[in-house]
N, C-alpha and C positions, 0 to 999 in steps of 0.2 A: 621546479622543472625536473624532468626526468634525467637521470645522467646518460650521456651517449651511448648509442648500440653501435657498434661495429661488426662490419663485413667484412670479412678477410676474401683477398685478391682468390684464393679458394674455392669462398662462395660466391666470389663475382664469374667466375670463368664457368663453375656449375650452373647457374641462374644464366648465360650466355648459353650454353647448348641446349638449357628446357627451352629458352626461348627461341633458339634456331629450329628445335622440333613444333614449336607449335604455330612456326611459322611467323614472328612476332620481333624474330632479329632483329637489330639497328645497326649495320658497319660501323665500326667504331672509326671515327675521321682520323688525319692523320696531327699527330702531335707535334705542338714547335714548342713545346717545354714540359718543364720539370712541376708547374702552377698544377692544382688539381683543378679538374671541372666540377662545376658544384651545380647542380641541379635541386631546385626548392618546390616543392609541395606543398600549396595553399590552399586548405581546408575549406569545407563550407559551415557556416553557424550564424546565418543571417546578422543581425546586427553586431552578434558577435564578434566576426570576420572583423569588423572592425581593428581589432585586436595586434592582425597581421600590419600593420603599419608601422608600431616600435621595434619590430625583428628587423623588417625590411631596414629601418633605419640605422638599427646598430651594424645588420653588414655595410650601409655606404660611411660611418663612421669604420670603420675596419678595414674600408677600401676594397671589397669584397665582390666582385660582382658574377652571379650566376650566369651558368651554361645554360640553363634548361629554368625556364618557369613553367609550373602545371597548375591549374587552378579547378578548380571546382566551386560552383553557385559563387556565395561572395568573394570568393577568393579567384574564379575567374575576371571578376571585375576587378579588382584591385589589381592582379595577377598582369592583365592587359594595361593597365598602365605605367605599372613598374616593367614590363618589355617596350614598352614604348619610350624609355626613359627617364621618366620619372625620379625622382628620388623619393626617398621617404618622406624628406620634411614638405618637397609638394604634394603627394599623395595628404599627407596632413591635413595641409592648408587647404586645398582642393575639398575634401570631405569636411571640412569644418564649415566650408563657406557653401556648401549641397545641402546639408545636414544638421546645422546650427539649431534651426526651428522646428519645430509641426508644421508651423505656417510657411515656414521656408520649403518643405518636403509636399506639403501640399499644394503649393503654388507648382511645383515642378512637375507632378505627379495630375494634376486634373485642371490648374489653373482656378480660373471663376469656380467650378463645378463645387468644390470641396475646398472649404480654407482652413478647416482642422481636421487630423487624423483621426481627432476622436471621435468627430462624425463617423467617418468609415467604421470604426469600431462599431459602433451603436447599430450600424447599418448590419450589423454581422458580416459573414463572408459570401454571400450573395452577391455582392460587386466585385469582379476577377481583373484584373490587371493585365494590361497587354505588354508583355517583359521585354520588346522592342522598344517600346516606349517609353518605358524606364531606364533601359540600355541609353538608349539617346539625350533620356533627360538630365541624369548623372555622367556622362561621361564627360572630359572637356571637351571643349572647342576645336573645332579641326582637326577633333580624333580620325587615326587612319578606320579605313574601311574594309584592308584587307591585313590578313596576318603576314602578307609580304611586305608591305611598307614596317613593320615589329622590327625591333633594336635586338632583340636579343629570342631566341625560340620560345616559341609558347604553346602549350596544349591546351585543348579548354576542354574537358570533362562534362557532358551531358547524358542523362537517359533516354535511350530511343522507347519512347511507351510500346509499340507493337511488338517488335524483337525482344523487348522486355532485358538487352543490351544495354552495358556500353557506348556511348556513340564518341568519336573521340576527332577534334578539327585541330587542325596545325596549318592549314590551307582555304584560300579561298576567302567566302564575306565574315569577316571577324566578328559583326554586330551579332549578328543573325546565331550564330556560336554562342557565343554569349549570355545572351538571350534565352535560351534554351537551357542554357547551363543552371541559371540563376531561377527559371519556373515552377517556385515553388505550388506541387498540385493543390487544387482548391484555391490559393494566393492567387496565382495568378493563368491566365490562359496557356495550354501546350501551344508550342511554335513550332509549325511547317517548317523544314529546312533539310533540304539536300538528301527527296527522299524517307526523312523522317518526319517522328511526329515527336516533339524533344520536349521533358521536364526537366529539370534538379535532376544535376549529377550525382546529388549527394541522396538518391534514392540505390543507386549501386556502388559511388568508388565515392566517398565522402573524401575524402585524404588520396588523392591521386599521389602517390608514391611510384605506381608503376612507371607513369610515363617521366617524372620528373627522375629515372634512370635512367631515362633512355640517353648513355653515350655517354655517363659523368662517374666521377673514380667518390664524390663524397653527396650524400642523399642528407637533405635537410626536409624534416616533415613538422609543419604547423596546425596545430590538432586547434582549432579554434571551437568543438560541440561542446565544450562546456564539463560537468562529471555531478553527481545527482548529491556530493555535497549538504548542498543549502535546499535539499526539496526532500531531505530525510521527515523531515517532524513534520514538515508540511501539509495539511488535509484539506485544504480551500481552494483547491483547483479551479478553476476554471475551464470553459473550454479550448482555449488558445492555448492555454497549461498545459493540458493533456494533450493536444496536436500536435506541438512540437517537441514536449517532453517524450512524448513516443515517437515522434523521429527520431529524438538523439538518442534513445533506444536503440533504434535498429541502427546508425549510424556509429554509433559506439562498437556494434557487434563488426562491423561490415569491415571498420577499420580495423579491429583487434585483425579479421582474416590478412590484409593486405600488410600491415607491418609485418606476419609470421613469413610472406611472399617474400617482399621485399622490404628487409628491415632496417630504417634509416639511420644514418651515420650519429645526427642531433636529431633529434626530436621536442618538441615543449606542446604545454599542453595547459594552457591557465587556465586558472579557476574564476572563471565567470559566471553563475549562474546566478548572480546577483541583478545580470541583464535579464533583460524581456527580450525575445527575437526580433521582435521590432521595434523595437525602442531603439531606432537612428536616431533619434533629434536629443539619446543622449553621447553621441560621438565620444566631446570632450570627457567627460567621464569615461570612456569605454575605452578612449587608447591610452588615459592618463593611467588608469587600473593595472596595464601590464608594463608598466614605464621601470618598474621597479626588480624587474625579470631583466630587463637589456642586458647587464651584466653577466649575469649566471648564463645567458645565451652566447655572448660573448667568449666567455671563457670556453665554454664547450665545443666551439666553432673553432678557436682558436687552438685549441689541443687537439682538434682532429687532424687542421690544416699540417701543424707541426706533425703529428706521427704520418701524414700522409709522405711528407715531403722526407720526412729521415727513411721510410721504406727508399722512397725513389734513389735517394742516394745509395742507399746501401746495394739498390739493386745494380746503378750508375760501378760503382768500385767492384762488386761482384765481375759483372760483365769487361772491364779491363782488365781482369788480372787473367 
């Protein structure tokens, strides 16, 4: 894991007036403590995203709970659950019990039509996925329908293919957000919504850092793309290899710009490339692989909280005397 980046109150108040010039402000609300607001950034890395479930779970052992969640492709689907209230150890369960199989992800995913994934494969990418439907099939039960009925604020990061944007929901039909978020091009069909015409967010802001600032004193960013590692000696590509090893390409770049913007308090960043991007149906291996990270994340969280709080005091004693 990376060691913490720190922004000084400095660079928070500079990054406050670019952003009042570019029109892009957020009031900051009004404060009834001394607690930081923590606002988190969940990455997208299809199967990988996986990953973000043992973070989530060391902040609710830490007692920690976010201002601000911002999600991108898998990470807006996770993302909307844990603002829904979720804990990590259901978020777990929940994806162990969606996820477990092929057979289980193909049952959810087409029913009768397909009962293993590996057909789909075989079929190549010819068969496109409608990400509403997916939305629906993975989600729980009596999931809300708008981001007004959400626990806690969420943004969910899509691309608008026309404006070639951006497109960013915090209001309104939450599925439908989501859905667009997670559209992986080629994977699966672009989703009409509100106006737009919506892929993968992680074709412009993979690591939404921006919004998971919006209004919080400590930025936690989880880099779930993975790092080219275990694809150095590698020569037997594949074409799925090459698709999404060249997304995390540009995805790698896209986030290097948005950390230099706005650069997060913790940061982590595992080493997974050992996963396939779609290899869901190995979950249990994929959240067991960063279990071993919880700590080092822990401790870094925990040292941020504390300098956050010794500034506040010191500014608390200042301001009396």
């Amino acid at each position: 894991m990376t060691a913490p980046l720190v922004q000084t109150p400095l660079q928070r108040r500079g990054q406050a007036i670019v952003d009042r010039l570019r029109g892009e402000f957020r009031e900051q609300p009004i404060r009834t403590g001394s607690e930081p607001r923590i606002g988190v950034a969940l990455g997208g890395g299809s199967a990988r995203g996986l990953t973000h479930i043992p973070y989530i779970e060391a902040m609710d052992e830490m007692g920690v709970k976010p201002t601000v969640i911002a999600g991108t492709s898998i990470g807006a689907l996770i993302g909307a659950g844990w603002a829904n209230g979720m804990s990590g150890a259901e978020l777990r369960e929940h994806s162990f019990s969606v996820l477990g199989t092929m057979r289980i992800i193909a049952a959810r995913l087409w029913g009768a039509q397909i009962r293993n994934l590996g057909n789909f494969f075989q079929l190549g990418l010819n068969v496109q996925l409608d990400a509403c439907r997916v939305v629906d099939a993975f989600l729980p039960d009596d999931f809300p329908h708008e981001f007004k009925d959400l626990k806690t604020r969420f943004y969910v990061v899509a691309t608008d293919f026309q404006s070639w944007h951006q497109a960013v929901f915090s209001e309104g039909a939450l599925r439908s957000a989501i859905a667009g978020s997670l559209a992986i091009p080629g994977l699966f069909k672009p989703v009409p919504f509100a106006n737009h015409m919506l892929v993968d967010g992680g074709v412009v802001n993979p690591l939404p850092l921006d919004q998971a600032a919006a209004d919080t004193d400590i930025i936690i960013g989880i880099d779930v793309n993975g790092d080219p590692s275990e694809q150095l000696t590698k020569t037997n590509h594949n074409v799925i290899d090459v698709w999404f090893g060249s997304a995390q390409i540009m995805m790698h770049s896209l986030t290097a710009h948005m950390m230099a913007a706005y650069p997060p308090d913790v940061y982590v960043r595992p080493h997974l490339n050992s996963f396939g991007a779609l290899e869901f149906w190995r979950v249990r291996e994929i959240v067991a692989h960063v279990e071993k990270d919880k700590d080092n994340f822990k401790r870094a969280l925990e040292g941020r909280i504390e300098s956050f709080m010794r500034h506040e005091e010191d500014s608390m004693r200042a301001e009396a005397r």
